[in-house]
N, C-alpha and C positions, 0 to 999 in steps of 0.2 A: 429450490430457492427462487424467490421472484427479486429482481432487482429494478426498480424504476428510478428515474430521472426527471428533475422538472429542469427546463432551458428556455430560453427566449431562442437556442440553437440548436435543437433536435436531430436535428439532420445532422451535427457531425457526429454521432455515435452508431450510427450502421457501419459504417466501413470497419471501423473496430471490434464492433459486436460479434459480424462475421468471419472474422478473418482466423487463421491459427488453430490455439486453444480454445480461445474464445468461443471461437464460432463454431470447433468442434462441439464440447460443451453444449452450447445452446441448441446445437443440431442433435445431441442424441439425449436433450430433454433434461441437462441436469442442473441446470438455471433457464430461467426466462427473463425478458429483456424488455422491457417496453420507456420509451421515452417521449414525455410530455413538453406540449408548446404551452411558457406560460399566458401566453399570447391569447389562448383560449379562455378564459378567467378573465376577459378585461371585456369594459361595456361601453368601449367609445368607438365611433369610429375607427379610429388611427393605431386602435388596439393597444395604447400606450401602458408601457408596465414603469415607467422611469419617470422623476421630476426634480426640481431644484431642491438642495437642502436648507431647510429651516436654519437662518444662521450664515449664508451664504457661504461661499466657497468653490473650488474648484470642481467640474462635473456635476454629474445625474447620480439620486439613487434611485434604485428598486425599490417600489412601493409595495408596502406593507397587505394592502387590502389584496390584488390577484395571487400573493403567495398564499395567503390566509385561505382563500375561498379555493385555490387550487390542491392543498394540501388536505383540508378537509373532505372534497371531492373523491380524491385520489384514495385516500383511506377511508372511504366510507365503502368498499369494495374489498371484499375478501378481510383477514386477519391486519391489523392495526400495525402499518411499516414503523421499522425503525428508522427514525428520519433523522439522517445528518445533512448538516450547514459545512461546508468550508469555506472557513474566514483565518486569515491572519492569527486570530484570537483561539484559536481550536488547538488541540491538544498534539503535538507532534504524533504520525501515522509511523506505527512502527508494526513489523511481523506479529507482535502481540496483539495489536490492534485489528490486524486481518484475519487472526484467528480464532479474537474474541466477535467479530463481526459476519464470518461464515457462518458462525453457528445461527445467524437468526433467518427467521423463515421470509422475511420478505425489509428490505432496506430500499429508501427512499430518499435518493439527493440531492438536494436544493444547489444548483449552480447558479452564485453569484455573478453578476456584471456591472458595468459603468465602477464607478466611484464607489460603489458596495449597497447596501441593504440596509434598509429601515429597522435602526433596532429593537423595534417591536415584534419583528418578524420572527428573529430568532428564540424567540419564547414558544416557537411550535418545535423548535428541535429537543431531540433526543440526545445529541450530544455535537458537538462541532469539532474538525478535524481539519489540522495544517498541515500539508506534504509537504514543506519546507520554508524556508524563512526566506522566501524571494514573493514576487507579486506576478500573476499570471493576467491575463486580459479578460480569462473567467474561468468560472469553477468547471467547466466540463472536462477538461483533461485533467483535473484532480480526481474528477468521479470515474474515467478510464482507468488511473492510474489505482485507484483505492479499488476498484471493478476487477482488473486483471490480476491484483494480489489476494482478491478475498475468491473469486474462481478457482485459483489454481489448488486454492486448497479445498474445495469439493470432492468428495471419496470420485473417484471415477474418472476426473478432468484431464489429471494427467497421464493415466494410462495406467504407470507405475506408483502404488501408493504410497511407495517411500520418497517417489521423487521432493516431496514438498515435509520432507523430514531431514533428510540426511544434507542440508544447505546451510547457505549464508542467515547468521539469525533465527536459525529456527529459536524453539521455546521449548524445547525437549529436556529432559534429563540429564543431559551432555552438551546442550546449545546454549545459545547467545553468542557463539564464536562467526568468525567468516567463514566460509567453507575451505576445505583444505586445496591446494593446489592440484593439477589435473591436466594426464597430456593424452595424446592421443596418437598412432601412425604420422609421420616415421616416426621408428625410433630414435633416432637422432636428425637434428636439421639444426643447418650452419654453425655448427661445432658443439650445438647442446644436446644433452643425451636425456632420456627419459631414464628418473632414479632405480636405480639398479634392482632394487624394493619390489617397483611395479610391477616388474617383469620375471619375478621370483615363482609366480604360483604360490610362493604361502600366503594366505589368508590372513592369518595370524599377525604375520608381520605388516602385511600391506596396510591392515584395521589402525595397528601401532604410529604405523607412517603418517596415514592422514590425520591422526589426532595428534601428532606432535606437528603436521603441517600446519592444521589450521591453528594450533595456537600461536605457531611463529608468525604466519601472516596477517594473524591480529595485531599481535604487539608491533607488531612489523608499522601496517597500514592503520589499523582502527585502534589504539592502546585504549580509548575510552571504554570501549566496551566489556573488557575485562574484569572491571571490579565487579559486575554484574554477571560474570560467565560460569555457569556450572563447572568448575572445577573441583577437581582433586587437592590435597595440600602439597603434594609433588608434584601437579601441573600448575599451582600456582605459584609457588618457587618459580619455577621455571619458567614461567611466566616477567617475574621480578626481574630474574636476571635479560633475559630479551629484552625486555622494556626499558633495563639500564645500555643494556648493548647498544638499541636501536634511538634511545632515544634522552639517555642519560638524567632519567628519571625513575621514582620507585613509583611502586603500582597504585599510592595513595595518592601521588602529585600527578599521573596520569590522565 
């Protein structure tokens, strides 16, 4: 997979690129990384990509004409990326999202700044995508963040290829849950003990254990996510009843 970036701030995606997964990843060949100045696409002097908006108002946008000519460039090399925009307006990023997004051979992300983008601009995307309902100072650590979830699901990235299965939200046949709870040495520390379960050797049981944890720690912490979770009609009972325990509501008003 190739993965590009267009920024007016290029330079802060190496440190990340590098580092970790990431950087393992990119070191044994199973994405590649390249990040573009849109800086390069402009024909003035002062290399401006930003100007007042039509209408006045608070701040700068990004101008329509260096994304236009920078993104036809960029894709005029190798197979046609799929280009997303993050904006406000974008569709919440969800595991689903990062999984339906691994699968393409080459993604191309337009990082916003100032006061946002000419919206003429966004008629080059392929689809636009919101990492949450707060407002960042620009889109590049949206494209990290969208970046190091669509990585980890690469056959290979993580080592283990059930790691980016057996978690929080997967989209598997048994997911949409949080992942079940999880301890490690010692067995006990300052009066809490690791479930009795863990530490049995049977299989069987331990398999049972995490799928009634991670339902409870759903209904627990995320109830929302439930009505959407591959369940059973006996995990979803049980489901009902946690969600009245924890939160005094049935799984419809969740």
């Amino acid at each position: 997979m190739l993965i590009e970036t267009l920024s007016v701030f290029p330079e802060m995606f190496e440190p990340v690129m590098s580092t970790s997964i990431l950087g393992r990843a990119r070191q044994a060949g199973i994405f590649d990384f390249r990040a573009y100045d849109l800086r390069d696409w402009t024909h003035d002097r002062h290399r401006t990509v930003d100007d007042e908006p039509y209408g006045g108002g608070q701040g700068m946008l990004m101008k329509a004409p260096p994304i236009y000519e920078a993104v036809r460039s960029i894709a005029s090399s190798g197979p046609r990326p799929h280009v997303v925009f993050f904006t406000p307006c974008g569709a919440p990023f969800t595991q689903a999202a990062a999984e339906r997004l691994a699968m393409q051979e080459r993604l191309l992300f337009v990082c916003g700044r100032y006061e946002g983008i000419d919206e003429r601009a966004y008629d080059l995307a392929d689809e636009r995508i919101s990492i949450g309902d707060y407002v960042l100072t620009g889109g590049e650590l949206a494209a990290m963040v969208v970046t190091d979830a669509v990585v980890r699901l690469l056959p290979g990235a993580l080592g283990d290829a059930m790691s980016s299965v057996d978690e929080s939200f997967a989209t598997g046949d048994s997911g949409g849950l949080l992942e079940y709870a999880q301890y490690t040495r010692p067995a006990e520390f300052e009066g809490a003990a690791v479930p009795d379960v863990l530490l049995s050797g049977d299989h069987a049981r331990v398999v049972a254990w995490r799928r009634e944890s991670a339902i409870d720690r759903t209904c627990r912490w995320r109830p929302d996510l439930i009505s959407s979770a591959r369940l059973t009609d006996s995990e979803r009972a049980l489901a009902e009843q946690l969600i009245a325990r924890y939160h005094g509501l049935s799984q419809q008003n969740a």
